[in-house]
C-alpha positions as a Python dict, from the first residue, in 0.01 Angstrom:
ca = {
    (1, 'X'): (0, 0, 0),
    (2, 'X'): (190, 318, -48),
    (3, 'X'): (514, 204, 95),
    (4, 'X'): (455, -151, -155),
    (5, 'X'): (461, 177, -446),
    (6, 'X'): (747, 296, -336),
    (7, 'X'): (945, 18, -327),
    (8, 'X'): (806, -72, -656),
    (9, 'X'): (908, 313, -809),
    (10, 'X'): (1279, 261, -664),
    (11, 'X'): (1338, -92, -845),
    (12, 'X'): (1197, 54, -1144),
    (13, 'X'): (1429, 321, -1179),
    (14, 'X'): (1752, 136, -1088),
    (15, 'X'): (1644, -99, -1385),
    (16, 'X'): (1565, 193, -1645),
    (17, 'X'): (1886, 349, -1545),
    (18, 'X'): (2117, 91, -1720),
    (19, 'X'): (1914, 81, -2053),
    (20, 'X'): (1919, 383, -2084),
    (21, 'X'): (2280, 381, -2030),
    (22, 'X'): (2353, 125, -2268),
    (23, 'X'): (2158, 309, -2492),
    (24, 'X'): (2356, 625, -2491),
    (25, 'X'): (2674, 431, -2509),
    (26, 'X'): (2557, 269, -2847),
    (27, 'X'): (2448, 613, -2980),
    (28, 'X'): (2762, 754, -2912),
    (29, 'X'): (2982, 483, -3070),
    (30, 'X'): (2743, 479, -3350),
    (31, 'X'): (2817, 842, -3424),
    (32, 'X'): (3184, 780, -3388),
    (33, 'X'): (3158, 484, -3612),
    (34, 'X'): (3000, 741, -3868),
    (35, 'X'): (3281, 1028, -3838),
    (36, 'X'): (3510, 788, -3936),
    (37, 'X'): (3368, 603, -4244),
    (38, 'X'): (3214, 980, -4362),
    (39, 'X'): (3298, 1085, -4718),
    (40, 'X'): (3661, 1220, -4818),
    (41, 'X'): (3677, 1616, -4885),
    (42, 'X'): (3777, 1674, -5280),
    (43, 'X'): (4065, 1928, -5272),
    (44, 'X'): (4275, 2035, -5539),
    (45, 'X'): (4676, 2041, -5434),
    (46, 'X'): (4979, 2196, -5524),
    (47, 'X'): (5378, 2181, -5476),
    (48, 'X'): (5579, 2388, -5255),
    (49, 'X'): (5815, 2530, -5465),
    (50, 'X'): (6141, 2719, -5445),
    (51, 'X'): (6229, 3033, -5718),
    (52, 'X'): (6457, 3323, -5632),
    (53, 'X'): (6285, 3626, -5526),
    (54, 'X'): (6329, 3996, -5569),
    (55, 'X'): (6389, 4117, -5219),
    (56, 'X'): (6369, 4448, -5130),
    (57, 'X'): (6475, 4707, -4829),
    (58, 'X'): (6223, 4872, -4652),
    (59, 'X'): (6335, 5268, -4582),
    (60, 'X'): (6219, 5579, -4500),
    (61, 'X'): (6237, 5929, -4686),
    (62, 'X'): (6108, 6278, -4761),
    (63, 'X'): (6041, 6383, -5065),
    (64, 'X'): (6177, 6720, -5201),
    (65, 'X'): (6120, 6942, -5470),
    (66, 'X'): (6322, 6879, -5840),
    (67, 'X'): (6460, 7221, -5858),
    (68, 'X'): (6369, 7496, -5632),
    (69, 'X'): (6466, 7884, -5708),
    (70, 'X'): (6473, 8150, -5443),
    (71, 'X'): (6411, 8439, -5748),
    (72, 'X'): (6559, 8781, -5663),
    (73, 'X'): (6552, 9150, -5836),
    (74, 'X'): (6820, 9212, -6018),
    (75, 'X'): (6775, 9607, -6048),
    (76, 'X'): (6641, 9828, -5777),
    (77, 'X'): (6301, 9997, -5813),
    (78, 'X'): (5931, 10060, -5733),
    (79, 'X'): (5687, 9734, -5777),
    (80, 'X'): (5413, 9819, -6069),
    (81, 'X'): (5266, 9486, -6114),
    (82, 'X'): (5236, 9121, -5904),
    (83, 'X'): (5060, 8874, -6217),
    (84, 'X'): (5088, 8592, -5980),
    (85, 'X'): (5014, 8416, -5653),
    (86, 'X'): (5058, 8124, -5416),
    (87, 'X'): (5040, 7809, -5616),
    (88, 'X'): (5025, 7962, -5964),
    (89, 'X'): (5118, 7747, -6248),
    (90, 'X'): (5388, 7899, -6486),
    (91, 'X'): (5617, 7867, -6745),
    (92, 'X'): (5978, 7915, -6809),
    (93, 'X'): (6019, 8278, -6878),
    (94, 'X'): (5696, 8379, -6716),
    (95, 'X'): (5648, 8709, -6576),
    (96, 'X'): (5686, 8696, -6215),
    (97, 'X'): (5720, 9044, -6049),
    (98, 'X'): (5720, 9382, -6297),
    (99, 'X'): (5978, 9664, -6183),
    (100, 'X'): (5924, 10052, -6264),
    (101, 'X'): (6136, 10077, -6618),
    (102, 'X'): (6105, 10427, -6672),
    (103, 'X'): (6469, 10479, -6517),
    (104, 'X'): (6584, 10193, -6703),
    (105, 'X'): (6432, 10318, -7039),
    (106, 'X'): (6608, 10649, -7030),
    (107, 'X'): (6952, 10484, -6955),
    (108, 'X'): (6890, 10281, -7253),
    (109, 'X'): (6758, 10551, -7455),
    (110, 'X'): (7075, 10777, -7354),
    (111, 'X'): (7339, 10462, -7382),
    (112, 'X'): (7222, 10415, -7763),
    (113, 'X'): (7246, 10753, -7851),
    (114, 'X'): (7613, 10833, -7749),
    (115, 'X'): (7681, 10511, -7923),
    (116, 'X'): (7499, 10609, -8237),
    (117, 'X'): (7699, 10961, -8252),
    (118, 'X'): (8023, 10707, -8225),
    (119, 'X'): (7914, 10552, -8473),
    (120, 'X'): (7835, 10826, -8762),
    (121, 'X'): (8176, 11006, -8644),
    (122, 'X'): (8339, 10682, -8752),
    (123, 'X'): (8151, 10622, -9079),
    (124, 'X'): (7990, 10345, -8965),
    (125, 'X'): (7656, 10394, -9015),
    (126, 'X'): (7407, 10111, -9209),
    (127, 'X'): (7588, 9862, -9004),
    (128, 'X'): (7952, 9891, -9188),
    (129, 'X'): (8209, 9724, -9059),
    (130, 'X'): (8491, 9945, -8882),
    (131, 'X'): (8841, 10017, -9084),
    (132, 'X'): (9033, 10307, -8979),
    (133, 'X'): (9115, 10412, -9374),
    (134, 'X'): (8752, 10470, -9427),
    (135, 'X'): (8707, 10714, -9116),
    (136, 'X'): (8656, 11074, -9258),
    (137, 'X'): (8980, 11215, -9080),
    (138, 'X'): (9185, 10958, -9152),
    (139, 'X'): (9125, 10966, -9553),
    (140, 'X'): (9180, 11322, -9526),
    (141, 'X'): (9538, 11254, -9324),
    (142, 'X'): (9620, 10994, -9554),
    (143, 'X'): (9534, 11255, -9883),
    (144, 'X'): (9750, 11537, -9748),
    (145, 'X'): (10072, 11281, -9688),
    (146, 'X'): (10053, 11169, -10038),
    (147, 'X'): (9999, 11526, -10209),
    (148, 'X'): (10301, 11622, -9956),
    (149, 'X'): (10486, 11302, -10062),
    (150, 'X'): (10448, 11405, -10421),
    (151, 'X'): (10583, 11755, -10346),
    (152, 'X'): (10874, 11662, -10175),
    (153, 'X'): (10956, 11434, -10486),
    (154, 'X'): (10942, 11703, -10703),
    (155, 'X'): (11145, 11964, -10518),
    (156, 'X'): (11451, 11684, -10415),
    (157, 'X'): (11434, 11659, -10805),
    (158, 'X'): (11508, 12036, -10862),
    (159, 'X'): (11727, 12059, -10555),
    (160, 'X'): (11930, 11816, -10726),
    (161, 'X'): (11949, 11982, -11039),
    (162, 'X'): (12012, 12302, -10862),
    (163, 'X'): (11723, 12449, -10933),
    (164, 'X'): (11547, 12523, -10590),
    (165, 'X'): (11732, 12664, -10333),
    (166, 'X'): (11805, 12446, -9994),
    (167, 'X'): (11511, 12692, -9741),
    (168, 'X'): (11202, 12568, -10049),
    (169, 'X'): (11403, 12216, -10013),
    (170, 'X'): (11407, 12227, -9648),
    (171, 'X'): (11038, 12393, -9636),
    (172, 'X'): (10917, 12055, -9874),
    (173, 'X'): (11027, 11805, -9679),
    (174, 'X'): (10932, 11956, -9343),
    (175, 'X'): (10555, 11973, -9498),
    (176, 'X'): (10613, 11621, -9585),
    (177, 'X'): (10655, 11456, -9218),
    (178, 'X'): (10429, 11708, -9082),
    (179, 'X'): (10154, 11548, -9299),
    (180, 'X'): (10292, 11210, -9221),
    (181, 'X'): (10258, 11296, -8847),
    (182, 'X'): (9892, 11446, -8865),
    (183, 'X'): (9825, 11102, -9032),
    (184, 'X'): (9954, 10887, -8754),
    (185, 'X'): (9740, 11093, -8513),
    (186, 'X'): (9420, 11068, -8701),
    (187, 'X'): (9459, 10731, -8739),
    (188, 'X'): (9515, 10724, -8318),
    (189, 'X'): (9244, 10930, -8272),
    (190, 'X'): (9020, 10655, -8480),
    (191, 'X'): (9134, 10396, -8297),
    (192, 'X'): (9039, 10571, -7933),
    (193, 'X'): (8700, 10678, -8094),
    (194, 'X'): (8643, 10282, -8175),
    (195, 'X'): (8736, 10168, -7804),
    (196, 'X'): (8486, 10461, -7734),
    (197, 'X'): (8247, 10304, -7966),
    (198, 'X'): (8288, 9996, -7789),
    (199, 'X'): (8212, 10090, -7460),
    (200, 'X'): (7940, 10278, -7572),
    (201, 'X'): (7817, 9932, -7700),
    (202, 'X'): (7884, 9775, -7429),
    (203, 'X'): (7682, 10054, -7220),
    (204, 'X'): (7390, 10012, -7423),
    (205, 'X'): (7412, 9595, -7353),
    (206, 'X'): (7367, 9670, -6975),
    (207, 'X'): (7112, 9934, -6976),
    (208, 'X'): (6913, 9717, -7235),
    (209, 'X'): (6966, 9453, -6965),
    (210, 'X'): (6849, 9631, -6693),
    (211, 'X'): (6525, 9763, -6865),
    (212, 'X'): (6486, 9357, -6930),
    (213, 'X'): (6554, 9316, -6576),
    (214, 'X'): (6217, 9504, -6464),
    (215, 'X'): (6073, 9193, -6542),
    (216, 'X'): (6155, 8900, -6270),
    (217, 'X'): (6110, 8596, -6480),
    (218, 'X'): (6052, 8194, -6355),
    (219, 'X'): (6378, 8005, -6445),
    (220, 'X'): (6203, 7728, -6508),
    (221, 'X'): (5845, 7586, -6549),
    (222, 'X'): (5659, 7505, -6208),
    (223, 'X'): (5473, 7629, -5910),
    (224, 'X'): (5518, 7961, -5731),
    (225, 'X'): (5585, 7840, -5345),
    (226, 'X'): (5564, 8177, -5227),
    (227, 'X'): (5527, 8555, -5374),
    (228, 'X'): (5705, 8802, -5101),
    (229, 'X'): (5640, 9178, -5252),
    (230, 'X'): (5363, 9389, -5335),
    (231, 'X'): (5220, 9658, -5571),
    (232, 'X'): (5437, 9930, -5406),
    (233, 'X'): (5700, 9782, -5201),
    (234, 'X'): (6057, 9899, -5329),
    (235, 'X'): (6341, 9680, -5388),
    (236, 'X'): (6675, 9627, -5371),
    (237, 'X'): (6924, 9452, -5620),
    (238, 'X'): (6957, 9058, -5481),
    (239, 'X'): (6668, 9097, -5317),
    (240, 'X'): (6407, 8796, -5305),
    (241, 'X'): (6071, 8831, -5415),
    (242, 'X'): (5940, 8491, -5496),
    (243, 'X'): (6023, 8131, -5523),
    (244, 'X'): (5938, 7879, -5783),
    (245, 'X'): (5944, 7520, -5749),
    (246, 'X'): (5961, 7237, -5978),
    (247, 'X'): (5718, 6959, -5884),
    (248, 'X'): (5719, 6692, -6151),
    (249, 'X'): (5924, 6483, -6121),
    (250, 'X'): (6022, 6491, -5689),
    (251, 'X'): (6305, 6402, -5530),
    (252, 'X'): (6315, 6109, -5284),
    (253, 'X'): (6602, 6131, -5057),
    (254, 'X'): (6654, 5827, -4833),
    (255, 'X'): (6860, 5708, -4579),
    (256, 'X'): (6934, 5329, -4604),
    (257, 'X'): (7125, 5140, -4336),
    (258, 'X'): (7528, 4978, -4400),
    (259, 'X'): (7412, 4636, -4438),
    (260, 'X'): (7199, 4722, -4742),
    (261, 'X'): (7442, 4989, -4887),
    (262, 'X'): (7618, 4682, -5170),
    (263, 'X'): (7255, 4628, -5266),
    (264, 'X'): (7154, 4955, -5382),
    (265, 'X'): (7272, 5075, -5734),
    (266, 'X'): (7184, 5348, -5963),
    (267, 'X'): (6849, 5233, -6195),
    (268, 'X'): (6716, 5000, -5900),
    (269, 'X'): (6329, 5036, -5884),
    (270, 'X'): (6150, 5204, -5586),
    (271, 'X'): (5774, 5181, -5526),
    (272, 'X'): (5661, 5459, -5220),
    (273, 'X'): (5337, 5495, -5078),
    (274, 'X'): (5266, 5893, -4860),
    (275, 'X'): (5003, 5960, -4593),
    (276, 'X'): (4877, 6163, -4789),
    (277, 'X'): (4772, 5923, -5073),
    (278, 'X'): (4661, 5616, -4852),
    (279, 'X'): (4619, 5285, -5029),
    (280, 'X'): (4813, 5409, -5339),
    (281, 'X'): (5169, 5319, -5433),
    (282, 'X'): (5388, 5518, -5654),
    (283, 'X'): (5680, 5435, -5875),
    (284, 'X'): (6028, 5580, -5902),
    (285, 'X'): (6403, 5481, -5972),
    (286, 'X'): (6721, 5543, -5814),
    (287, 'X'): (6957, 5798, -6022),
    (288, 'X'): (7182, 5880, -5666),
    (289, 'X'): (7376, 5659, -5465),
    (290, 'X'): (7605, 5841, -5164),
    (291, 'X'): (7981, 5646, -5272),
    (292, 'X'): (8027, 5719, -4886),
    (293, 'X'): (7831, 5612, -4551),
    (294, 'X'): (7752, 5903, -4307),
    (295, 'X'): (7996, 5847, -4029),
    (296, 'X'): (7728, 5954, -3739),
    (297, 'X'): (7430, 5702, -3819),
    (298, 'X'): (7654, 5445, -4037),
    (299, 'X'): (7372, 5531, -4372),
    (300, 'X'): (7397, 5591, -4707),
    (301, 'X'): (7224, 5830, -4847),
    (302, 'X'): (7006, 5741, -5152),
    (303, 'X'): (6822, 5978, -5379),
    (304, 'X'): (6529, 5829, -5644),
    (305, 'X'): (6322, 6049, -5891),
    (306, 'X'): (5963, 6002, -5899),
    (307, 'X'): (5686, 6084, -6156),
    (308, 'X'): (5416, 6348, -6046),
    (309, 'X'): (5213, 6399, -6359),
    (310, 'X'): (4915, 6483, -6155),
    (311, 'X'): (5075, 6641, -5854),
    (312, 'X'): (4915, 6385, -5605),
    (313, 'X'): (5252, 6360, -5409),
    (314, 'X'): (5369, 6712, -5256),
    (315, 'X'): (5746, 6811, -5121),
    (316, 'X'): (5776, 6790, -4802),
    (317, 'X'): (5619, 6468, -4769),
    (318, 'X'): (5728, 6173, -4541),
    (319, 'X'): (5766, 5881, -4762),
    (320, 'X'): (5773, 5511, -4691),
    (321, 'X'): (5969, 5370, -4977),
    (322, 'X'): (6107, 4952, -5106),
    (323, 'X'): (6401, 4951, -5335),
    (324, 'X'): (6447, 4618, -5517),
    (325, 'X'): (6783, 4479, -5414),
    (326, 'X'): (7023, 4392, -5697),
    (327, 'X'): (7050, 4002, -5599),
    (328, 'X'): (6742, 3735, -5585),
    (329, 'X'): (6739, 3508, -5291),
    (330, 'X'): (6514, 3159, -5309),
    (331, 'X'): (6205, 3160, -5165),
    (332, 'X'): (5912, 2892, -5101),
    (333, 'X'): (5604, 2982, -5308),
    (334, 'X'): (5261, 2818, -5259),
    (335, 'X'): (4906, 2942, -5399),
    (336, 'X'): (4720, 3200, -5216),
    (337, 'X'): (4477, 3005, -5197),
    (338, 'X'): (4632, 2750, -4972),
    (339, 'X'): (4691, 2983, -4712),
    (340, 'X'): (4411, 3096, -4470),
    (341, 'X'): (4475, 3342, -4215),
    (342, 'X'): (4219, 3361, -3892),
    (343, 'X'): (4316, 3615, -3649),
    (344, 'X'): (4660, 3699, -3774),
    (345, 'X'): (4770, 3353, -3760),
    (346, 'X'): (4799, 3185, -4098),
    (347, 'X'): (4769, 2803, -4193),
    (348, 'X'): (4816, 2547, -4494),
    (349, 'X'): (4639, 2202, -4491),
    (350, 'X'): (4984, 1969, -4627),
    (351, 'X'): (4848, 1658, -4795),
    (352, 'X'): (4965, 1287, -4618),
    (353, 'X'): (4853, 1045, -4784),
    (354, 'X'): (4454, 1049, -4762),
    (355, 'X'): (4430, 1236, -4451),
    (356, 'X'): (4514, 1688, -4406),
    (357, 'X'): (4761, 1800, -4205),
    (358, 'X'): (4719, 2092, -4071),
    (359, 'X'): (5079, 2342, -4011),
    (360, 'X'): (5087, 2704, -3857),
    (361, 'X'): (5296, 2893, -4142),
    (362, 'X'): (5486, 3265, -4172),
    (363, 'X'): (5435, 3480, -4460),
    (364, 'X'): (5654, 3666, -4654),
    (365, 'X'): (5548, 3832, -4962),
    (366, 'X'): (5314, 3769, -5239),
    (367, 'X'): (5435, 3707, -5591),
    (368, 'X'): (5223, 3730, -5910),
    (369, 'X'): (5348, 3486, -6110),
    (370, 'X'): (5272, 3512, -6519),
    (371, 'X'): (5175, 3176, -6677),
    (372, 'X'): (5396, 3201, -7046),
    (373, 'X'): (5267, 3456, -7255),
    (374, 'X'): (4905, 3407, -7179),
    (375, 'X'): (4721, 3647, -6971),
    (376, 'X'): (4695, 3441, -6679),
    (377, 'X'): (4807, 3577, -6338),
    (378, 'X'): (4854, 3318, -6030),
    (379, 'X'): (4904, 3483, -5705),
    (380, 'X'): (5129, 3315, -5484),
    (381, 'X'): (5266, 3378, -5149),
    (382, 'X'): (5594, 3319, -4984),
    (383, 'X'): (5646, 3053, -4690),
    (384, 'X'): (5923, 3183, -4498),
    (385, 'X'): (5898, 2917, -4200),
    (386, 'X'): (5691, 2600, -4157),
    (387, 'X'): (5670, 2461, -4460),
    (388, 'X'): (5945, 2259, -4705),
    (389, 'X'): (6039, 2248, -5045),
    (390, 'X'): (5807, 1995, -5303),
    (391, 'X'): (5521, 1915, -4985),
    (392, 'X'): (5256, 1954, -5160),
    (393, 'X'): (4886, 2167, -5023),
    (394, 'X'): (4567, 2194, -5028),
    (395, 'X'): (4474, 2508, -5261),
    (396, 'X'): (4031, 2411, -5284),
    (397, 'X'): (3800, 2381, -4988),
    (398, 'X'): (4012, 2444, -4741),
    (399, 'X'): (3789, 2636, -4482),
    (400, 'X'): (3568, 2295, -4479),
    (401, 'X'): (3969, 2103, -4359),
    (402, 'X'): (4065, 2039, -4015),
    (403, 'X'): (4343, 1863, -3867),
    (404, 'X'): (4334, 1453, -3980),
    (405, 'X'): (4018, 1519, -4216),
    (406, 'X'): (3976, 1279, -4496),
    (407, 'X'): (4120, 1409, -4843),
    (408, 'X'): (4044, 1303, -5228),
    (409, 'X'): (4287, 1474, -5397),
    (410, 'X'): (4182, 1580, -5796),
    (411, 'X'): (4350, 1395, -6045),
    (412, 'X'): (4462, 1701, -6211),
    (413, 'X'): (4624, 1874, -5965),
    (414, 'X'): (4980, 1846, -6149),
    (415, 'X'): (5140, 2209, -6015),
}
């Protein structure tokens, strides 16, 4: 009985095992049959299409400071006052370091007086303007030779007539050129006194000059980068005491390789993004081009001003910096949205027919392309290998696309 079972068990199971295969064979082609008839994905497309591009060259910089002044003393003296420190704010003409100006004071003081006494001596006071007939000495000179003049004409008159003898002759007209002598040499003397005068002027011009000088002033409106004296320290004519930088705009001095160096002109835009500013770019333009390549690294050097309104970018900084070359090379534009990138490997879903196929792309840049004078913006991207000119993509649903998947295009996907 139990072997009969058995037997029974075995031929039951070598007949259930073909059903069931049969079965499974039907499900499977069933499911097949239903991939293939399943309902076509509505995408919208687009056109590859070709437009020349703004390239640009990719280069590395520092930036520097607009002006930078290394201020000295120009006088000697004792340190009375320090109104500033690191990282002050100032103005053009602002007071940077004070000198003692008591020294300087009395100079002045002593240089205005000797030119004051000039000036009475010379008649020159209330500001007159200097003539050596007005000078008292002179107009006295001048007086005698014509009273002596006027003598001698009357005694040649009676000399002639023979009525003064030839000694009161003689004795006239030797009074005569004395006077005419004693009025050259006033008017000489005048003269010298004036020179002297102007000396004395110019005496008074430096010591007023070095009482202004007790002052060290900012050349120029900026940022004090350092302040190297104290209340107390002494110092010596040409000696440095602070330095003042200019910080808006910067310098951005580049280096950019031969092969680039025809592409580069003066007014070319640069855009620049700093460590220390991550994630923001900044704006500048080229105002220096190098006419010669450095013969040791075959570069040009480049130099671009850049806005620094709010002092977000520092000198010093190492800058990584695009200039915009002068000439536009064609590129193949798509939609951004026709590109998806998994993993660092990007893809577009080209339409054939009814069916997507799918085509490992490279990327260049992105564009932002202006639609008239509407305010509509359209992103694209640049194809720079696997894709040609006028194939047209899928730009809607494409994460649901895979390779050979069923497509609808819309009718109103005219790009």
């Amino acid at each position: 009985m139990f072997r009969w079972a058995q037997r029974y068990s075995y031929v039951f199971i070598s007949f259930l095992i073909p059903v069931l295969s049969a079965g499974c064979r039907g499900a499977a082609s069933e499911a097949k049959s239903s991939s293939a008839t399943s309902a076509a994905i509505t995408v919208a497309t687009a056109s590859a299409i070709e437009r020349p591009l703004a390239r640009f060259i990719r280069v590395t910089g520092s930036l520097a400071a607009e002006e930078q002044a290394d201020v000295a003393a120009e006088i000697q003296g004792r340190v009375v006052a320090t109104p500033v420190e690191r990282g002050t704010a100032v103005a053009q003409g602002a007071d940077l370091i004070r000198i003692s100006a008591q020294e300087a004071e009395a100079q002045a003081a002593e240089a205005e007086a000797n030119a004051a006494q000039l000036e009475e001596r010379l008649g020159l006071g209330d500001g007159a303007a200097f003539s050596v007939d007005r000078v008292p000495e002179v107009a006295n000179a001048k007086a005698n030779v014509t009273l002596a003049l006027g003598d001698f004409d009357r005694a040649k008159m009676l000399f002639e007539k023979k009525l003064l003898s030839q000694a009161e002759f003689d004795k006239s007209s030797a009074q005569a050129e004395v006077a005419r002598r004693q009025y050259d040499i006033a008017r000489n003397s005048s003269m010298q006194q004036y020179q002297a005068l102007l000396a004395a002027r110019a005496r008074v011009s430096l010591a007023k000059k070095a009482l202004a000088d007790t002052v060290v002033r900012a050349p120029f409106a900026g940022v004090v980068g350092e302040r190297l004296v104290s209340v107390g320290d002494y110092v010596t004519r040409g000696m440095k005491v602070a330095s003042v930088l200019r910080t808006n705009p910067l310098r951005l001095q580049l280096t950019v390789p031969q092969q680039f160096s025809v592409e580069v002109g003066v007014g070319r835009p640069v855009s620049l993004e700093v460590d220390t500013a991550p994630g923001k770019t900044f704006t500048g333009q080229v105002r220096y081009v190098s006419p010669a390549l450095q013969t040791d690294s075959r570069t040009m050097v480049v130099e671009a001003v850049v806005p620094n309104n709010d002092g977000s970018l520092k000198p010093g900084s190492f800058a990584t910096a695009q200039i915009e070359q002068a000439s536009r090379q064609p590129g193949i534009l798509v939609p951004a949205t026709a590109v998806r990138t998994i993993s660092g490997t990007s893809r577009v879903f080209v339409v054939a027919s009814d069916r997507a196929e799918e085509r490992l792309v490279t990327v260049g840049q992105t564009v932002h392309l202006r639609q008239g004078s509407g305010e509509q913006v359209d992103d694209l991207v640049e194809i720079t290998s696997g894709l040609k000119t006028g194939e047209r993509v899928a730009t809607s649903n494409v994460t649901q696309l895979v390779d050979g998947a069923r497509i609808a295009p819309q009718a109103n996907s005219t790009r």
